[in-house]
Every structure is written in C-alpha cells, then in structure tokens.
C-alpha positions as CSV (number, residue, x, y, z in Angstrom):
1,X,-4.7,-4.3,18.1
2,X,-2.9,-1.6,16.4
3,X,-3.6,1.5,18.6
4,X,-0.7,4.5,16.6
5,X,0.8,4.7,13.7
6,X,4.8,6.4,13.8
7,X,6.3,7.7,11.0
8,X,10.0,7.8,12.2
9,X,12.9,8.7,10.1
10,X,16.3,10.6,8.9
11,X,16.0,12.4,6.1
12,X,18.6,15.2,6.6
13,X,17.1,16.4,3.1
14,X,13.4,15.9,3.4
15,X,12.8,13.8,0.8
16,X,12.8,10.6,2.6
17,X,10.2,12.4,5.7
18,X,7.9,12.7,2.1
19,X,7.8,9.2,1.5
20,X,7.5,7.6,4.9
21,X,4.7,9.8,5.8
22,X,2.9,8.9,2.7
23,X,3.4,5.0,3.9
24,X,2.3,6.0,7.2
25,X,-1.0,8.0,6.0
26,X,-1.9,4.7,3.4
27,X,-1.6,3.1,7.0
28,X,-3.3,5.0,9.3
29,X,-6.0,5.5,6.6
30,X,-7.3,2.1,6.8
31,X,-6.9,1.6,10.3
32,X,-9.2,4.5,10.3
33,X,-6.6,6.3,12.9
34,X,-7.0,10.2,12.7
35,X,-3.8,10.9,13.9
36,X,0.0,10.3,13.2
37,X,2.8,10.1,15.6
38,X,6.3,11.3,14.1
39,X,9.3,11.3,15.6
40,X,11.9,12.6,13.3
41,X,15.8,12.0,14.6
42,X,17.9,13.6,11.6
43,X,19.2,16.2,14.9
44,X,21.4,15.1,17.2
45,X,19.7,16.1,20.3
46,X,17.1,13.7,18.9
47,X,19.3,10.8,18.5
48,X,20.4,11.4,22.7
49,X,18.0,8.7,24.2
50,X,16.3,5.6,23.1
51,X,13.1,5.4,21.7
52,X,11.1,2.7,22.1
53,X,7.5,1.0,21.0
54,X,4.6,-1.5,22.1
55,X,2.4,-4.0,20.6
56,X,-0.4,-1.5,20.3
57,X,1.9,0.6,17.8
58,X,2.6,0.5,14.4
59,X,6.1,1.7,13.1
60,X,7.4,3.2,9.6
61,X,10.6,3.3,9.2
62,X,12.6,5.7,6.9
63,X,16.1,5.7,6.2
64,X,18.2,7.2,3.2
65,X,20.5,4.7,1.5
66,X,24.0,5.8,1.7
67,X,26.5,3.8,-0.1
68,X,24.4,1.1,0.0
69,X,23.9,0.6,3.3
70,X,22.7,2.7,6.2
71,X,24.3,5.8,6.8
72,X,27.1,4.5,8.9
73,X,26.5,7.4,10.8
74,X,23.1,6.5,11.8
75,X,23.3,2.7,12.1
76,X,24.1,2.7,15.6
77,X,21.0,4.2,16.8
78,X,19.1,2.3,14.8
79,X,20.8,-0.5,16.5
80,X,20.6,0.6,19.7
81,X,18.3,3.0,20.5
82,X,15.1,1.9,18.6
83,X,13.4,-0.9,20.5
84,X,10.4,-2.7,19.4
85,X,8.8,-4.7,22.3
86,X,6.2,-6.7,19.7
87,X,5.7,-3.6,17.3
88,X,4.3,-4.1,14.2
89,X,7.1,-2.6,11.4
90,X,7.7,-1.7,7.8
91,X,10.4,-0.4,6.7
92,X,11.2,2.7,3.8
93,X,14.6,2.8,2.5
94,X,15.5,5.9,0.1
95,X,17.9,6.1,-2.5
96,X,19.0,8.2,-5.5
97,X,18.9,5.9,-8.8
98,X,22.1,3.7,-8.4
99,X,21.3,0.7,-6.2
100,X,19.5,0.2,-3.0
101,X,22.4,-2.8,-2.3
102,X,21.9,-3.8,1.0
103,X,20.2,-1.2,2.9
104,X,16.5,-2.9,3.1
105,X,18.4,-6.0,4.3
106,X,20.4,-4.2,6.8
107,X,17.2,-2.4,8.2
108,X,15.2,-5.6,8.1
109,X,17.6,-7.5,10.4
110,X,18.3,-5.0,12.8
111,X,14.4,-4.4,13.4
112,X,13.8,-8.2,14.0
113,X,16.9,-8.1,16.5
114,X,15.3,-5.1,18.2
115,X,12.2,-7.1,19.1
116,X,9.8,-5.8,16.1
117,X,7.9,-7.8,13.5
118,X,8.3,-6.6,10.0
119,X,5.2,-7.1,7.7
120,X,6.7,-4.7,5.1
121,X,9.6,-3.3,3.6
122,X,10.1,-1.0,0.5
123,X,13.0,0.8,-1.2
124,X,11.8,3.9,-2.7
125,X,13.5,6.7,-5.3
126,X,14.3,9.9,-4.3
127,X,16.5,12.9,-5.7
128,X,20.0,12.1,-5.6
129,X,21.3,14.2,-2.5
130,X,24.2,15.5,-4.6
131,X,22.4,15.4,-8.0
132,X,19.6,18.3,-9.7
133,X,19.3,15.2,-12.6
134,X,19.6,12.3,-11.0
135,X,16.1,10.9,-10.1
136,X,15.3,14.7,-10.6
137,X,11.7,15.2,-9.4
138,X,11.0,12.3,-7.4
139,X,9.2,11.2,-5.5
140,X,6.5,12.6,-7.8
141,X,3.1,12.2,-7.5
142,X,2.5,8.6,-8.9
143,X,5.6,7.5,-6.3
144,X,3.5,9.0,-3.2
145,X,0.5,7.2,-4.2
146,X,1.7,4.3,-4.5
147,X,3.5,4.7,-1.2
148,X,-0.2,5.1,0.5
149,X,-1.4,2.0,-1.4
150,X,2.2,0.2,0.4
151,X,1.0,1.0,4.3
152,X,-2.2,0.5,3.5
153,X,-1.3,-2.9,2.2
154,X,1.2,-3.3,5.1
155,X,-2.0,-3.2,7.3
156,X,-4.2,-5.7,5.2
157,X,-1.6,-8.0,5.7
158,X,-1.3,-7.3,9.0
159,X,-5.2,-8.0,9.7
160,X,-5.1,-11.1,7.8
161,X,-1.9,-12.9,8.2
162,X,-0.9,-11.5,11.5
163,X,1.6,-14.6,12.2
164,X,3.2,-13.8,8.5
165,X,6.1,-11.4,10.1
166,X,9.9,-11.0,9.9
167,X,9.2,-13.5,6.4
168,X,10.0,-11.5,3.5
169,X,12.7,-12.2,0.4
170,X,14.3,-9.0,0.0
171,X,17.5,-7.8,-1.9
172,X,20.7,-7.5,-0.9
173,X,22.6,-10.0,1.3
174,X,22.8,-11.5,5.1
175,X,25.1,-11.2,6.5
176,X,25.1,-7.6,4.9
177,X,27.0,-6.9,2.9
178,X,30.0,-4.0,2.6
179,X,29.5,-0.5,1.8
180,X,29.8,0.2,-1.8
181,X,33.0,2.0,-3.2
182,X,32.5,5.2,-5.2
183,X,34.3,5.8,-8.1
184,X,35.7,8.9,-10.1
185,X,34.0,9.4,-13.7
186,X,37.5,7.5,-14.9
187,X,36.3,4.4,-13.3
188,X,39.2,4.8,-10.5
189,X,37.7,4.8,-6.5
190,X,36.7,8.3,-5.5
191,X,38.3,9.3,-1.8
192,X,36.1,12.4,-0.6
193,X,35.9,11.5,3.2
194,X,37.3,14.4,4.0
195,X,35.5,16.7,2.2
196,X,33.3,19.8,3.6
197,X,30.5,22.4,2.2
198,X,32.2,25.7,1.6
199,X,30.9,29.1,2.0
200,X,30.2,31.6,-1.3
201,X,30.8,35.0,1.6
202,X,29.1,36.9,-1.0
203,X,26.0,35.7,-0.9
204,X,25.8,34.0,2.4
205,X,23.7,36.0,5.4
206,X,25.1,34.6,8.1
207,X,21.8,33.3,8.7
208,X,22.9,30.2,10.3
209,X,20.4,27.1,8.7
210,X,22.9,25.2,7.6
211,X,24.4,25.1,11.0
212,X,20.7,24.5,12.2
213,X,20.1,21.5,10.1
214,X,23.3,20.1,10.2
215,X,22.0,15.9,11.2
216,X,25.6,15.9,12.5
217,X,26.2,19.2,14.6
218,X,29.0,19.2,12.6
219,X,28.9,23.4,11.2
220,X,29.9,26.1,13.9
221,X,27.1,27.8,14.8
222,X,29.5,31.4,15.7
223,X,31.2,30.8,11.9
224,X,29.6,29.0,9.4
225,X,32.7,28.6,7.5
226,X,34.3,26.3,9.8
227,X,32.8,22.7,9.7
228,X,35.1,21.3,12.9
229,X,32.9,18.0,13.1
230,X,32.2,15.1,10.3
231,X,30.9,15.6,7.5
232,X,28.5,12.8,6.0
233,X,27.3,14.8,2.5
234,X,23.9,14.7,3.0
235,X,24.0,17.9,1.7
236,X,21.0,19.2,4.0
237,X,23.0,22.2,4.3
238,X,23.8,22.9,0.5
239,X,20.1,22.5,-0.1
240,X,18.6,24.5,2.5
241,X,21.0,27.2,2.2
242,X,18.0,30.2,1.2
243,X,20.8,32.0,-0.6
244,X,22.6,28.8,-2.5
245,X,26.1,30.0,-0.5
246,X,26.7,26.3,0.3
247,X,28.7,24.1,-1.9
248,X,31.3,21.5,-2.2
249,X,34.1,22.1,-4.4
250,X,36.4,18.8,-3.6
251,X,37.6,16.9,-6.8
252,X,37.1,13.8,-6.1
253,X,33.4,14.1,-4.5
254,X,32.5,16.3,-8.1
255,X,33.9,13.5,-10.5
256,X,31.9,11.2,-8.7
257,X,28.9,13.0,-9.0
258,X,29.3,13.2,-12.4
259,X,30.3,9.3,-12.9
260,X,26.7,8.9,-11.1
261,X,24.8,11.4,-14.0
262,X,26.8,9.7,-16.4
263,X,25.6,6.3,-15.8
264,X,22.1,6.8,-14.1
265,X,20.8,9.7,-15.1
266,X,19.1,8.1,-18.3
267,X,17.9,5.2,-16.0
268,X,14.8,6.0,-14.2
269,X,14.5,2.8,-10.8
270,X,11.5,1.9,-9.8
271,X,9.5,1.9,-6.4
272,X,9.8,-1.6,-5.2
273,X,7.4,-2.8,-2.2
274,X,8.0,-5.9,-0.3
275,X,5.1,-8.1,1.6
C-alpha cells in the first residue's frame, strides 16, 4: 500500500519542478495523502549520496530532455544513486518543442534496472531553456491539469492492475539510442561545448545567484565572470539572473538557437502520457 508520494527532479530552470509536482499532486490527491515528499537534486551537494525508496512509496520522476536523452550530466546519478527497492514509479520527461527522442526510454530502463516498477511515464512541453518563443508559455494552465489527471491515473492503474508494471510502449529506442546532433541555422552541426554565460558588468550586482543556482558548481562564487567548471546550458543562471547580466554570446550556440525558432517555433507538441 502506497504510504508517500516523491516528487523528485532536476529542473535547473524550474519548469520541469512545475510539472512533476503537478503529477505528484493528481497522485497524492486520489490516494487521499495530504502531504508531498520532494527531493529536488538540480545542486550538487544534493546529488553527493544515494537516495533510495520502499514499496510503501510512490515516486515521480522529472527530468529535462537534453539532446534527446538525459542530460549526460545527470545520467549517472540517476543510474546510480536512485534506488527503488519495489517503488511504485512514473516518470516526467521535459522538453522544449523539438523531439523528446529517447529520453522517456532512457529513464524507463534505468528505473526498472534500479529495482522500481514503472506504471507511468509521460513527456511533457516546457519553454525551450534557450528560447523566449519556443514553446513560449508552457506549461500553461491546460498542460498542468492534465498533468494532475496523469498521476492521478498513474494511481488508478496502480489500484487496479497492480501486476501491469515496467509494460508500457514508449518512444524512442532500446538500446537507447545516441544523443542528437545540433545544427547551425545552415543546416551544418553546431559545436558549442565549450561555450560559457558571460557577464553584462554594467548591470550585474555581484549578487551571486547565478553562482548559487549553478546545477553544476561550475560559476565562481568570489567572481562571477569566471565559469572554471562545465558548462551544460541549462541556462538557470541566464534566467535567474534578477538584473538580465547573464548571456551567452558564442556563435555557434546562437545559430542554433535560431535553427530551433526557425523550425519549431510555429509547431506547438503535445503533452503525451503513457500507461
């Protein structure tokens, strides 16, 4: 008997913690639970010890998509340091308008191999991390709703087919598949790996939150401008930035952005839920 419900994620810029905890209240609503667990491990002091679950628990999932896959990032504590032990599970994977490729799949597999049984899984729109048109406003209203009605049904399923777990057709393949290849607006492949936020001095306070929400520890915390560690462009820091000093000005990293507006923009995805 399902006991909690956890609402665990990354979302380095909050739009994937809106989602997940909308699954997880749709869940915990019908179980008639009052309260929800959260563990949220976008910082890397939460990412420093394994975090593991029981049969009495009930687990959301949420991840961003990037590239079509995992953050590569993240995938090894996923991996390794999120254990099941009989959980129930349903997973919440993010994206910003392209493709949600194989990062459902991904998620899906690992959780079975980490001892959990997956009732659920759903790939969900968000803002476009690098993008104010691409899936602009989302997830809206309607998308959160229907998010509720997805744990909710998650825990239906659960109650009534409790031996239908770790059975769902889901996109992308297995074995997974590789990460997808961005491209320039010219159609040739993008190379930005090595790109870092920069620092507008004239507006920035030295207040230090983009060091603070940095899911990588990567921005010095006694100079902002220097970003010693890797950089993954989530772009927590260029949105959270109170003053809009953050930005990215590498080449490569813009013409993709605008290859992305360019072909997705005008091409609104839809929430899909899997049971």
């Amino acid at each position: 008997m399902i006991k909690h419900v956890w609402a665990v994620y990354f979302s380095p810029s909050g739009k994937t913690e809106q989602v997940t905890m909308a699954v997880a209240e749709g869940a915990a609503g019908l179980l008639k639970i009052g309260e929800i667990h959260a563990y949220d491990f976008t910082l890397p002091d939460k990412r420093e010890h394994p975090f593991c679950f029981g049969e009495e628990d009930l687990v959301i999932l949420g991840c961003p998509t990037y590239a079509g896959r995992i953050p590569n990032k993240i995938m090894p504590f996923i991996r390794d340091s999120i254990c099941g032990h009989g959980a129930s599970a349903a997973i919440v994977m993010t994206y910003g308008g392209r493709n949600i490729d194989h990062s459902v799949m991904e998620t899906y597999l690992l959780l079975q191999e980490n001892g959990f049984k997956v009732y659920g899984a759903g790939s969900a729109v968000t803002r476009h991390v690098m993008s104010d048109i691409l899936s602009a406003g989302r997830p809206g209203t309607e998308d959160l709703k229907a998010a509720g009605q997805f744990g909710a049904d998650v825990v239906h399923k659960i109650m009534t087919q409790p031996e239908n777990y770790n059975d769902l057709s889901l996109p992308g393949s297995n074995p997974v598949g590789p990460y997808y290849k961005p491209l320039e607006a010219d159609g040739t492949p993008a190379n930005f790996l090595k790109a870092k936020p920069k620092v507008h001095n004239e507006i920035c306070t030295r207040c230090k939150i983009c060091a603070e929400v940095c899911p990588m520890g990567s921005i010095s915390r006694e100079n902002v401008e220097e970003v010693p560690g890797v950089c993954i462009k989530c772009h927590a820091c260029v949105r959270k930035c109170p003053t809009g000093a953050r930005f990215f000005d590498d080449p490569s990293l813009i013409s993709h952005i605008r290859m992305l507006e360019e072909n997705f923009a005008g091409q609104p995805k839809d929430n899909n839920w899997y049971l």
